[in-house]
C-alpha atoms as an extended CHARMM CRD file, in Angstrom:
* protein
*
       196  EXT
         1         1  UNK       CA            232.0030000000      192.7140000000      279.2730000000  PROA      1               0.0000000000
         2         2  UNK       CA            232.7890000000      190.8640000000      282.4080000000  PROA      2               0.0000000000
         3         3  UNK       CA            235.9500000000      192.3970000000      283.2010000000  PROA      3               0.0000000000
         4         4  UNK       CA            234.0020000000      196.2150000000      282.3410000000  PROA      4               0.0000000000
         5         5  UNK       CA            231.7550000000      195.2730000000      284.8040000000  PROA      5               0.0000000000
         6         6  UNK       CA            234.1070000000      194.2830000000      287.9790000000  PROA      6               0.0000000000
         7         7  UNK       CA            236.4020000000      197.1360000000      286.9240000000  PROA      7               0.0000000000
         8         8  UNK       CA            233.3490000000      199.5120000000      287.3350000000  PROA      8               0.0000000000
         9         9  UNK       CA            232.6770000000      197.9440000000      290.3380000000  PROA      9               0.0000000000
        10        10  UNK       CA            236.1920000000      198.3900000000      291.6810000000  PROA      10              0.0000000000
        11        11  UNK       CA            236.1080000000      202.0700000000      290.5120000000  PROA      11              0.0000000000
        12        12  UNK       CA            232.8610000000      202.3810000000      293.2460000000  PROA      12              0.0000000000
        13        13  UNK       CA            234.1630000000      200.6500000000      295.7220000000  PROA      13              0.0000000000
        14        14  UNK       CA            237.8070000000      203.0050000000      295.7260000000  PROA      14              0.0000000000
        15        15  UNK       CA            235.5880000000      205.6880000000      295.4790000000  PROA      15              0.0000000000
        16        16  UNK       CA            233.5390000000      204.9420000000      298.0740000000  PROA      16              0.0000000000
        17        17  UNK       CA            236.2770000000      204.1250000000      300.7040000000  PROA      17              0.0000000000
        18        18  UNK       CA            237.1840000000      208.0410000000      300.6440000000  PROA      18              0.0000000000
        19        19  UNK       CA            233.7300000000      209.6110000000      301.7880000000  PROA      19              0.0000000000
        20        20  UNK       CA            233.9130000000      210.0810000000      305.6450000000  PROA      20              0.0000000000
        21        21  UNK       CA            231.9240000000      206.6680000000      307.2970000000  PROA      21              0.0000000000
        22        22  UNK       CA            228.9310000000      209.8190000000      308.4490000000  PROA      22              0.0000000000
        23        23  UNK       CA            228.4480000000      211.4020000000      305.6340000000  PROA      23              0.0000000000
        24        24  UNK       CA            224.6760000000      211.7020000000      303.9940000000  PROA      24              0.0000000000
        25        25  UNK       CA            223.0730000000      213.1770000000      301.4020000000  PROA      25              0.0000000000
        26        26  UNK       CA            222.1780000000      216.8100000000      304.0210000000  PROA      26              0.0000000000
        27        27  UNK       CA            226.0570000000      217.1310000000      304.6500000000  PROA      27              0.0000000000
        28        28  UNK       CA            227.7540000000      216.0440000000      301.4740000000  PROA      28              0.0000000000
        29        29  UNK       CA            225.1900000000      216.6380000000      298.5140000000  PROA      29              0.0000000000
        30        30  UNK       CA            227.5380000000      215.9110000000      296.4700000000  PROA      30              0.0000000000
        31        31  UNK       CA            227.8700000000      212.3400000000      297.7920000000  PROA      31              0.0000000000
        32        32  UNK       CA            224.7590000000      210.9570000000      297.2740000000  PROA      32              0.0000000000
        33        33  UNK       CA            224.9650000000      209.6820000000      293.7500000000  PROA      33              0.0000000000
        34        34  UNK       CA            227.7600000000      207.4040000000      294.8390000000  PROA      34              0.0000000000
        35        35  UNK       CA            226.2560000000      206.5520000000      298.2770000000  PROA      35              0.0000000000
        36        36  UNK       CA            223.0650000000      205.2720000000      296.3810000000  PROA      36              0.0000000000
        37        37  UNK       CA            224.9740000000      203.2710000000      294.0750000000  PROA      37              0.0000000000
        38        38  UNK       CA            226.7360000000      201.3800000000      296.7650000000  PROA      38              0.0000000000
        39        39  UNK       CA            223.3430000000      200.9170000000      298.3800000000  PROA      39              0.0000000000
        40        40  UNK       CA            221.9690000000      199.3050000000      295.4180000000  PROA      40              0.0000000000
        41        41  UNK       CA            224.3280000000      197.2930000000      294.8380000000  PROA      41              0.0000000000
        42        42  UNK       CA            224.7390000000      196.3060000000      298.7580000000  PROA      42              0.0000000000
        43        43  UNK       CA            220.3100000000      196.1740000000      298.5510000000  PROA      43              0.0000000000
        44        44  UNK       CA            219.4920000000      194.9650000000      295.4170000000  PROA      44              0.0000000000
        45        45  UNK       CA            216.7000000000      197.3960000000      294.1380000000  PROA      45              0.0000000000
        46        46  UNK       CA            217.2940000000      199.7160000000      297.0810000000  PROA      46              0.0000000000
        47        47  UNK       CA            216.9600000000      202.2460000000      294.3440000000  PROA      47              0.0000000000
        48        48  UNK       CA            213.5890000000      201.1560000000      293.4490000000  PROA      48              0.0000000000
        49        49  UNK       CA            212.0890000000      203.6690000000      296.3770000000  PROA      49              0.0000000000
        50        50  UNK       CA            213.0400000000      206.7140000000      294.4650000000  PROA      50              0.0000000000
        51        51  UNK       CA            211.2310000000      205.6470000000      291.6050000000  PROA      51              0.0000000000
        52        52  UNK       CA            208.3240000000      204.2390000000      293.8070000000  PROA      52              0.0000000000
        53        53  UNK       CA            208.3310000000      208.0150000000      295.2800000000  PROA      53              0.0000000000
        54        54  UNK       CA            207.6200000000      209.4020000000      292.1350000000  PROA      54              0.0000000000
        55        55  UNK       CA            205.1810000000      206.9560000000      290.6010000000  PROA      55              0.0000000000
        56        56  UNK       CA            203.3340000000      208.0080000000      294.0610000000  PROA      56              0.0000000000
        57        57  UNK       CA            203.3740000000      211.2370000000      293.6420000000  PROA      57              0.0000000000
        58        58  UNK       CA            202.1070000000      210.7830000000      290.2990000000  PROA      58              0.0000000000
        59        59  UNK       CA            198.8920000000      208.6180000000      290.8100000000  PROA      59              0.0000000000
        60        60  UNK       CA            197.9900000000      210.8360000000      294.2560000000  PROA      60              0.0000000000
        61        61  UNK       CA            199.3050000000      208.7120000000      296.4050000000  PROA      61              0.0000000000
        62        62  UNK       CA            202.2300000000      211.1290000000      297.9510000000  PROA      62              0.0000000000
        63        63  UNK       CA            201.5850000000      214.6050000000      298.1020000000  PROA      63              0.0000000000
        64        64  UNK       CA            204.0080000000      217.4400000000      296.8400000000  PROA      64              0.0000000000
        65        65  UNK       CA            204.1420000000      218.5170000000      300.6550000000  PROA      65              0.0000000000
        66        66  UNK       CA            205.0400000000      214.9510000000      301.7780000000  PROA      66              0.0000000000
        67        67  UNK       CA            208.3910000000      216.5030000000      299.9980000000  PROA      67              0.0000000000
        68        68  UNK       CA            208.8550000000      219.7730000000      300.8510000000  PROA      68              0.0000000000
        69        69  UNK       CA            210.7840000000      218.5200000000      304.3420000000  PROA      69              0.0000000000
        70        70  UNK       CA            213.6270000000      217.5060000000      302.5790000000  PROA      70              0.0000000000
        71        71  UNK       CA            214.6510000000      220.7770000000      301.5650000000  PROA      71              0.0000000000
        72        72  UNK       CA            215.4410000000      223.5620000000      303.8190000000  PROA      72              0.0000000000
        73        73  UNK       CA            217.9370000000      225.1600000000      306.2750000000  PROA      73              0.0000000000
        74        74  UNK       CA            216.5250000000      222.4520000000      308.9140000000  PROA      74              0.0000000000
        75        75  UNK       CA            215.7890000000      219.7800000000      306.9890000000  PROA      75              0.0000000000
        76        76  UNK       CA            218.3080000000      217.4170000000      308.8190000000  PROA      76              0.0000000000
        77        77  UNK       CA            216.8050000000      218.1880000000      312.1760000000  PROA      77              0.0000000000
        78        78  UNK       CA            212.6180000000      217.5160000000      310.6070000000  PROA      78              0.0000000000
        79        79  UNK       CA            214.0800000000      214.0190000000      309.3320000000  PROA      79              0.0000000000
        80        80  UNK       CA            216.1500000000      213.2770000000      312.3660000000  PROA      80              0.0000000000
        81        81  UNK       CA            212.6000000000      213.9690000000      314.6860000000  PROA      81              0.0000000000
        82        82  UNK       CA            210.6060000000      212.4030000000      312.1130000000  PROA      82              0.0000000000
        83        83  UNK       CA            212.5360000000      209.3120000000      312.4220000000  PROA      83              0.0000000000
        84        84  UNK       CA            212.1010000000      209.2990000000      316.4920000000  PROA      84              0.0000000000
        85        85  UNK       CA            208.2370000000      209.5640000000      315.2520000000  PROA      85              0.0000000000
        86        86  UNK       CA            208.5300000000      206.7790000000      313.3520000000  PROA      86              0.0000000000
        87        87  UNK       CA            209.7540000000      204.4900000000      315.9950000000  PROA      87              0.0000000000
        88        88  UNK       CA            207.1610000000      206.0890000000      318.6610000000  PROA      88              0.0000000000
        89        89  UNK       CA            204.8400000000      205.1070000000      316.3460000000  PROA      89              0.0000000000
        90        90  UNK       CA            206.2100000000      201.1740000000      315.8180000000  PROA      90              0.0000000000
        91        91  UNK       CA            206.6760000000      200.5600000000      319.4800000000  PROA      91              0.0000000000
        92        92  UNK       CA            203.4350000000      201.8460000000      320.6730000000  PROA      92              0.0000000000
        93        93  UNK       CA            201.8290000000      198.9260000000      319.1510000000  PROA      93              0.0000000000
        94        94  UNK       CA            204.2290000000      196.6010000000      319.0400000000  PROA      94              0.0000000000
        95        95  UNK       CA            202.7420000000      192.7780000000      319.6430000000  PROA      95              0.0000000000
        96        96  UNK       CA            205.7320000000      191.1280000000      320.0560000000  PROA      96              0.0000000000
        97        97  UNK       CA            209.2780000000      192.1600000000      320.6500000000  PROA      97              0.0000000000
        98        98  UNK       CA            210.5570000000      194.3760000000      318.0480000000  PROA      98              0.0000000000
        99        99  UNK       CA            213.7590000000      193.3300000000      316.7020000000  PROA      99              0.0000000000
       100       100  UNK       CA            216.8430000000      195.8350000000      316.3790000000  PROA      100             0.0000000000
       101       101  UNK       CA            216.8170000000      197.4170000000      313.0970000000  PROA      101             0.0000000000
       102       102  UNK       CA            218.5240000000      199.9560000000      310.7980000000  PROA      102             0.0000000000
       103       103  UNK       CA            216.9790000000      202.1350000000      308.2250000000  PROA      103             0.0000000000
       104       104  UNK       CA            218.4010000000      204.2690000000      305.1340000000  PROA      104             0.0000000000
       105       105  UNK       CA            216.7110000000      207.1100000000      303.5300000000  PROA      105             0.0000000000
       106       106  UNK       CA            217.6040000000      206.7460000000      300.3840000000  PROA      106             0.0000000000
       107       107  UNK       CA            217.0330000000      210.0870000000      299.2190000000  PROA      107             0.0000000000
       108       108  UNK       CA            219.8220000000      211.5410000000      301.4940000000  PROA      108             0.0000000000
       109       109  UNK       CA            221.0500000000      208.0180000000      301.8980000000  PROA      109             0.0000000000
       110       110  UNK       CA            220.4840000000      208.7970000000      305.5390000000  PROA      110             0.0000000000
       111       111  UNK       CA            221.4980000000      205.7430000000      308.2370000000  PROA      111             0.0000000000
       112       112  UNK       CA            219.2670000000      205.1530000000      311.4350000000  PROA      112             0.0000000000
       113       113  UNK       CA            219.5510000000      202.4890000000      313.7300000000  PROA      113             0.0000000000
       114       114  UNK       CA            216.7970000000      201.3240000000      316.4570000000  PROA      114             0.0000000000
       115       115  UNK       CA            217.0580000000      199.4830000000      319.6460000000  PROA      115             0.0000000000
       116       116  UNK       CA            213.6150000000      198.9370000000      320.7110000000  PROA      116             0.0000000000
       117       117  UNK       CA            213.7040000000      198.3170000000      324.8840000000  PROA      117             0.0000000000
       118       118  UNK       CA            211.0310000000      198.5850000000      327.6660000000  PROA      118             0.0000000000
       119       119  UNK       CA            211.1440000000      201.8020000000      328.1230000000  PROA      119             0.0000000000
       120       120  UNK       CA            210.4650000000      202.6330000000      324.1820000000  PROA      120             0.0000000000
       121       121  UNK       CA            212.6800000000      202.8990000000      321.2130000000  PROA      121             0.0000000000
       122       122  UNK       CA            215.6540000000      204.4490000000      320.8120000000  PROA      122             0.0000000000
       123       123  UNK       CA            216.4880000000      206.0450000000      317.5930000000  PROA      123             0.0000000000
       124       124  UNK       CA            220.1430000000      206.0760000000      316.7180000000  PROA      124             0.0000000000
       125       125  UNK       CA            219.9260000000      209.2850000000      314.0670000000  PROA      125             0.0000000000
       126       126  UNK       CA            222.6750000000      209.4580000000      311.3380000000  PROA      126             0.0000000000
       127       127  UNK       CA            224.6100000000      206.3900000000      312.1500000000  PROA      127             0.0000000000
       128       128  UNK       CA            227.1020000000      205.5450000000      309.9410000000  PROA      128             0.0000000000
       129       129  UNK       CA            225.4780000000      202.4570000000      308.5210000000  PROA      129             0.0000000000
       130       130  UNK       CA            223.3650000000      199.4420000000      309.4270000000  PROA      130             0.0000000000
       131       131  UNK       CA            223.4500000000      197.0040000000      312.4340000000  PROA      131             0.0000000000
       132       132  UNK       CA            225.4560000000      194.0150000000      311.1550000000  PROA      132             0.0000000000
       133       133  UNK       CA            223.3500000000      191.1570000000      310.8310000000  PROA      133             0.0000000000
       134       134  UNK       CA            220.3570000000      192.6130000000      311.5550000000  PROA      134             0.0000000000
       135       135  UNK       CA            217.1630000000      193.8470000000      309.1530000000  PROA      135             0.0000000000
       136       136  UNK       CA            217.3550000000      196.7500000000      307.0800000000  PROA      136             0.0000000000
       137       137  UNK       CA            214.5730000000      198.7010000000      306.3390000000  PROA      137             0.0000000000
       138       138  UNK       CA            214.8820000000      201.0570000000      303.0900000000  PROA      138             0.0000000000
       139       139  UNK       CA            212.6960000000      203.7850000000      302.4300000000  PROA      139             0.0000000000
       140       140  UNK       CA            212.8460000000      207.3660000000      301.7920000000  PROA      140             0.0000000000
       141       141  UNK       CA            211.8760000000      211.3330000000      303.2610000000  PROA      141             0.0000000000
       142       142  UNK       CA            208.4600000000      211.4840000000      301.7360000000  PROA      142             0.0000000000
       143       143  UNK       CA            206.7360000000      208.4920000000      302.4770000000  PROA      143             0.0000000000
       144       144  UNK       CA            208.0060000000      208.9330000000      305.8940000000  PROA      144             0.0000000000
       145       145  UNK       CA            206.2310000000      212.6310000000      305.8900000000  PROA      145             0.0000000000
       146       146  UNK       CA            203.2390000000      210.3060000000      304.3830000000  PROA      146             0.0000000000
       147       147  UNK       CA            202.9620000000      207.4390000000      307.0790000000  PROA      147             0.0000000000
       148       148  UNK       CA            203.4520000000      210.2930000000      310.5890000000  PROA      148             0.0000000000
       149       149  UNK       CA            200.7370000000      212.9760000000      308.7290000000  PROA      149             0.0000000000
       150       150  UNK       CA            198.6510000000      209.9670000000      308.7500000000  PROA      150             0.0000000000
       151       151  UNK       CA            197.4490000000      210.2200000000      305.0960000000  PROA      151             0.0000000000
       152       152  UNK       CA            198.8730000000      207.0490000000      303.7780000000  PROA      152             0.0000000000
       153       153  UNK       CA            199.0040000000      203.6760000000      305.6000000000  PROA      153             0.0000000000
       154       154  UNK       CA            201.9770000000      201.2830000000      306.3890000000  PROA      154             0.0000000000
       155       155  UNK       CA            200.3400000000      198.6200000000      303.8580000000  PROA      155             0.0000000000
       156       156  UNK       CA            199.6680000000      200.6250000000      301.2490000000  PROA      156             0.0000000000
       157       157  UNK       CA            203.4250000000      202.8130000000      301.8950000000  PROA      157             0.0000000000
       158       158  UNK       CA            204.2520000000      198.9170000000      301.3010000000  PROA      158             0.0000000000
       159       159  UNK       CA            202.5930000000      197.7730000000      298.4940000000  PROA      159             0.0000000000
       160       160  UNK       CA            203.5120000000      200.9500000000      296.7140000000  PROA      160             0.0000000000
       161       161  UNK       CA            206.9830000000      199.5830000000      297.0910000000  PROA      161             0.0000000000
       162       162  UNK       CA            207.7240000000      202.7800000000      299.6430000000  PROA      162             0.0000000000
       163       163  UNK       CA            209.3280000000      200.4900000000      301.9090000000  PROA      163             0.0000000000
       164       164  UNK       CA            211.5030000000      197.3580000000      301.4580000000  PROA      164             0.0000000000
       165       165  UNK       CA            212.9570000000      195.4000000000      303.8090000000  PROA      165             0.0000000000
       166       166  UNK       CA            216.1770000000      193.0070000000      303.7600000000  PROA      166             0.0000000000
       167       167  UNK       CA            217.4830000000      190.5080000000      306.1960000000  PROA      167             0.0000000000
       168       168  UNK       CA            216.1040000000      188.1140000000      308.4900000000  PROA      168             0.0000000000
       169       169  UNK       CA            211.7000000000      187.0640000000      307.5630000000  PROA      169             0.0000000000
       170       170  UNK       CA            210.7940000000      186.5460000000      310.8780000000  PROA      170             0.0000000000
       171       171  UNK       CA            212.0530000000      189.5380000000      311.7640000000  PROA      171             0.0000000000
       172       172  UNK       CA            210.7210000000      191.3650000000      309.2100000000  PROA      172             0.0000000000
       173       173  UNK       CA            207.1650000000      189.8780000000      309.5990000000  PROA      173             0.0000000000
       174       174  UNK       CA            207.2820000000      191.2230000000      313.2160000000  PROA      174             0.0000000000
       175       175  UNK       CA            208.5800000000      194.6860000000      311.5690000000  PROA      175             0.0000000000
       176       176  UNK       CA            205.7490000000      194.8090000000      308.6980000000  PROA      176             0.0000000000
       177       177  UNK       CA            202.8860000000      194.1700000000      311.9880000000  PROA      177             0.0000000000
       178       178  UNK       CA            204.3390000000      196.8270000000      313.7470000000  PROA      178             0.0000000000
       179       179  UNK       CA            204.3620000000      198.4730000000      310.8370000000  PROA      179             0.0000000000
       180       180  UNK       CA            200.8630000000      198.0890000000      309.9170000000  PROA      180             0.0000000000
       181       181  UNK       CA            199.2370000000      198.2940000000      312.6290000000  PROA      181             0.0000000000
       182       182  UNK       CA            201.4010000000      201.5760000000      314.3320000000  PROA      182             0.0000000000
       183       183  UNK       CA            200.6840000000      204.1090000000      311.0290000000  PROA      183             0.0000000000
       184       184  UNK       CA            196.9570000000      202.4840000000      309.3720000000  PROA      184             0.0000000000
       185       185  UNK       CA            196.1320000000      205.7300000000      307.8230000000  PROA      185             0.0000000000
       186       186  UNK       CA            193.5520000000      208.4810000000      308.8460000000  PROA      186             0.0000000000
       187       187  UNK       CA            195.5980000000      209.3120000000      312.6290000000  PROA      187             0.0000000000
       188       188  UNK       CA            198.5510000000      210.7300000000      313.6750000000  PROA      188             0.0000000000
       189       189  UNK       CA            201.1730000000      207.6510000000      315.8130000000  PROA      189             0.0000000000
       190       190  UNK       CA            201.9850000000      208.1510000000      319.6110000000  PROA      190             0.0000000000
       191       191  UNK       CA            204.7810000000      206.3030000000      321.3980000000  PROA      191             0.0000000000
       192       192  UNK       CA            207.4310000000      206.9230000000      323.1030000000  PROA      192             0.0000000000
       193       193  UNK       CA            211.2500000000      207.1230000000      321.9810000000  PROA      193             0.0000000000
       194       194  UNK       CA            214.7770000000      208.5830000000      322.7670000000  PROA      194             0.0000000000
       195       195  UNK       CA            217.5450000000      209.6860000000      320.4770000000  PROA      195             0.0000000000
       196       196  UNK       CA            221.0310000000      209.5600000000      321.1510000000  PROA      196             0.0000000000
């Protein structure tokens, strides 16, 4: 059983090493699959957010129109602004420093890294993975549409298990205030950021 397993595990990681480094779920659909594997296995219970998405949608949580902007001829270019949203939204009320960070969409297993500075946040759309060492934050399209529309808050995106976060607790406490307190629900977040 053993053996099965590590063989499987081999079998991912040769497949894996032939997808081009940028490649997400909008370019290659027929990627993803593999892509979330990997990222389960790399973030144990990454996966967990897709199931967390529909359980959401189920009890009224998420809308079905906190999903329609992953579909569509400009889908890529919604997410890729949404994300630049998202980290208006974090630095605007930022109480301390805000640590670099990555972030995957798991749903189009979609990279994103952040350098938070003085003069805002930059968001660093479809990068080909996380910055090494430092927290990754895994969540996915809709509760992104969820948290910038303002209908859902950061702690409750949370506690739904919307959002999970690996790496480094103190920088992830100063992630989850930001977090919190930059998307509580019932308003729209304002901020500034660039994207390269």
């Amino acid at each position: 059983m053993r053996s099965l397993l590590i063989s499987q595990y081999l079998a991912i990681a040769a497949a894996t090493a032939a997808l081009p480094a940028s490649a997400c779920g909008f370019e290659d659909p027929n990627s993803v699959s593999i892509q979330r594997v990997v990222l389960n296995f790399a973030y144990p219970n990454s996966s967990h957010v897709l199931g967390a998405s529909d359980a959401a949608l189920r009890t009224g949580l998420l809308r079905a129109d906190h999903f329609k902007k992953q579909a569509g001829p400009f889908a890529f270019h919604r997410t890729v602004g949404d994300l630049r949203q998202f980290a208006s939204g974090l630095a605007a009320v930022a109480t301390s420093d805000l640590p670099e960070f990555s972030s995957v969409l798991v749903g189009p297993v979609l990279w994103t890294r952040f350098h938070p500075s003085s003069d805002g946040t930059i968001a660093e759309g479809h990068a080909t993975g996380p910055i090494e060492g430092k927290v990754v934050m895994v969540t996915d399209v809709p509760a992104l549409a969820a948290l910038l529309s303002g209908d859902v808050s950061g702690q409750a995106i949370e506690a739904a298990g919307l959002i999970r976060f690996y790496g480094n607790r103190a920088d992830i406490a100063r992630l989850r205030e930001a977090l919190w307190l930059g998307f509580p629900g019932g308003k729209k977040s304002n901020g500034t950021a660039q994207t390269r």
